[in-house]
Each structure stands twice: as C-alpha cells, then as structure tokens.
N, C-alpha and C positions, 0 to 999 in steps of 0.2 A: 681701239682698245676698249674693250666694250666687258666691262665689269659683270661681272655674273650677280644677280639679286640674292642668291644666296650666298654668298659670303660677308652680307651686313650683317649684320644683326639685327634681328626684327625689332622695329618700333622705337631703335635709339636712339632719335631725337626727341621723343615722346615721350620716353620714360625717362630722358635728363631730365626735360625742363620737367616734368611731375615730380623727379627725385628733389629738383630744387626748392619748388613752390611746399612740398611738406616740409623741406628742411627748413624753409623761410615760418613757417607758421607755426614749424616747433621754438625756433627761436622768437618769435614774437610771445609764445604761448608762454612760454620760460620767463622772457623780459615783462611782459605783464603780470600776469599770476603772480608772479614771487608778490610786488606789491600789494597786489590784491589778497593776497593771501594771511600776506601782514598787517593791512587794515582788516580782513576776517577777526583775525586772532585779537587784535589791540581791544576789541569791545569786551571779548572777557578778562582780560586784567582791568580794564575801567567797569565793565559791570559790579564790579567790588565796591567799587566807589560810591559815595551814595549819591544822586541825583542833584543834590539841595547843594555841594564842591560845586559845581559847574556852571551853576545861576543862583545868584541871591532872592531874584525877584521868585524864583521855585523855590527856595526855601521859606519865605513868605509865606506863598500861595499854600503850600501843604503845613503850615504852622496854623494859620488861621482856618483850613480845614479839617484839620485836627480837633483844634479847638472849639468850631461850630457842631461835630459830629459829638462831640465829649456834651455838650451843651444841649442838644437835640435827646441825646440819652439821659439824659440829667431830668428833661420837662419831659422826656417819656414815662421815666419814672414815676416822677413825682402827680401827671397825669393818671398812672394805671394806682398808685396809691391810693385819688382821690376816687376815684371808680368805684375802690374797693371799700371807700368808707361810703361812698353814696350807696354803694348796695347794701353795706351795713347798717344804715341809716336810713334806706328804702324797708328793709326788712323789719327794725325795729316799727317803724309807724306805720308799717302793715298790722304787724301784731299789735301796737295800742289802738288802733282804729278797729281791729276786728273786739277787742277787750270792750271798746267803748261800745258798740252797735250791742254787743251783750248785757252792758251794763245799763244802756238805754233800755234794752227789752225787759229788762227787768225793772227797771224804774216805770215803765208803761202799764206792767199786770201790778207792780205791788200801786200807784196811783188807782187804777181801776179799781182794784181792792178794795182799797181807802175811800173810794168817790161811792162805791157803790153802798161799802158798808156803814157813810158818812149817812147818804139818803136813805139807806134805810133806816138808821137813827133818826132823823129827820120826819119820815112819814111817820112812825111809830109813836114821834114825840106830838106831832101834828093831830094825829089823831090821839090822843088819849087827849090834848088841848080842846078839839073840836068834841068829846064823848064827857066833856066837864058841863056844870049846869051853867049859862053863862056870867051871871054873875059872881061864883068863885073863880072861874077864867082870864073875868076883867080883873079880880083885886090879886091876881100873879101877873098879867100883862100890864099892869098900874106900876109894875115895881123894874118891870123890863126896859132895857134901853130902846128906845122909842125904833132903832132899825130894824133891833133882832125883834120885837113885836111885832114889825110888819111884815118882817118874811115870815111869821109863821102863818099871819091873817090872811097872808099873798096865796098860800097855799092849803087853806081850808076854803071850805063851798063856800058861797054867798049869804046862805041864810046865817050859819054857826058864826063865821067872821060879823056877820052884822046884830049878832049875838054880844057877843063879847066886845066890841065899840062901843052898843048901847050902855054898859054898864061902868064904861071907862070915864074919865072925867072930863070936861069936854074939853082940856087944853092938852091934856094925853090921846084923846081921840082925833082932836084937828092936825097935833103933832105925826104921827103914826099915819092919818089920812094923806098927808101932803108928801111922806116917803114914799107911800105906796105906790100915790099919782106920778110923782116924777121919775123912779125906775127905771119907765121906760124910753123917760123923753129924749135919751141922746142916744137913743138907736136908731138906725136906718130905716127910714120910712120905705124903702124901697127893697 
C-alpha cells in the first residue's frame, strides 16, 4: 500500500508546528504587552503628580535649590547694581580729575603770571634802589626790616650794595650782613 506523495498536502507538518509557534508568541505577546502596556500608560497619570509626592528627601533637594538659585539672582543683582554705581562713580572722577588738571593748568600760568610779574616789580624796585645816591638809599634801608633789606642788597651789584651798607649804621649793616651770609648756608653743597 504505497501512498501516492500527492495526496499529502504539501509541508503539513511544517506549517502546524509554524502555525503553532506564531500562535504561541501571539499569546505570550498578548500576555505580556497588555502589562507592559499598562506600566506604559501609568507614567502619564503619575507624570501629573509632581515629583517632590514621591520622595521627601526631593522635595528638600529642589526647595533648597530653589532657594540658592533665588539667592544667586538676588547677589546678581545687587552685584550688576554695584557695577553700575562704580561706572557712575568711575565717570564722575574722571570728570573731577580732568576739572582738576584744568584748574591746575590754570593755577600754573596765572602763578607764572604773578612770579614773573612779582620779579619784575622786584628788578624795577632794585634798580631805582641801586640808581638812588647811597646815602638817601641807606636812610630808607635804615627803616627796612633787616630781611626785606637784604634781599634787595642780594640782588643789586657789589659796588651800589656796598654803597648803601656804608651809609647804614653799623648794627643795621652787621644785622642785614649776617642774613645775607647765611641765605645760603643750608643749601646743598652738592
């Protein structure tokens, strides 16, 4: 009794056991998934929830970084404020420094002014001293504070000044002689 090959049906033990093995893996897919599927889902009805429910020690941790971050902005602030007063306060004492260098330069020409226009009073007075006969010279430098008489004798020639000592008295002329001498004595030798 010898079966003819065509009357099987081709491959049908092959495609049971295949027919089984998907059926098998549809139901495991079923029996898992649905779970899985359900832990999917539960994150967003808990993502509702806020964080800080679930652990105290995170509710802590994001309270106290709350509070450092509030804090940080606070000395940002009040840092970029001082900024803005030091630039205020830079600019002001730029401009009294540049007021002052002006006010200097102008204290520098009107002093020069004064020095210049001092000594020419000074020579002018010197000479009309030194252009007197010396005997009326000495009885105005008689009456002179013995310093201001030596600076003018300091700055007349040697003969005119030895002019006008001779005529002076001799405790007016040793007084007058002994300012003139020491003038220079506590300047640098060097």
């Amino acid at each position: 009794m010898t079966r003819k090959a065509s009357n099987r049906p081709k491959g049908g033990v092959l495609t049971v056991i295949s027919l089984l093995m998907v059926g098998s893996a549809a139901i495991r897919v079923g029996l898992e998934a649905g779970p899985a599927l359900a832990k999917a889902a539960e994150p967003s009805v808990t993502a509702a929830k806020p964080i800080m429910d679930d652990h105290p020690k995170t509710r802590e941790l994001l309270t106290a970084l709350l509070r450092r971050e509030q804090a940080l902005k606070e000395r940002e602030a009040a840092i970029l404020e001082k900024e803005r007063a030091l630039d205020i306060a830079d600019q002001a004492i730029e401009t009294r420094l540049v007021a002052l260098q002006d006010a200097e330069t102008s204290l520098r020409e009107t002093l020069s002014y004064s020095q210049k226009a001092a000594e020419t009073d000074l020579t002018r007075l010197t000479d009309v001293y030194q252009s007197m006969k010396p005997k009326d010279a000495a009885a105005l430098f008689e009456t002179m504070d013995p310093g201001f008489a030596a600076g003018f004798l300091s700055r007349m020639p040697p003969d005119a000044a030895a002019g006008v000592l001779a005529g002076l008295s001799p405790e007016a002329a040793y007084t007058i002689s002994v300012i003139m001498a020491g003038r220079n004595a506590a300047a640098p030798q060097e």
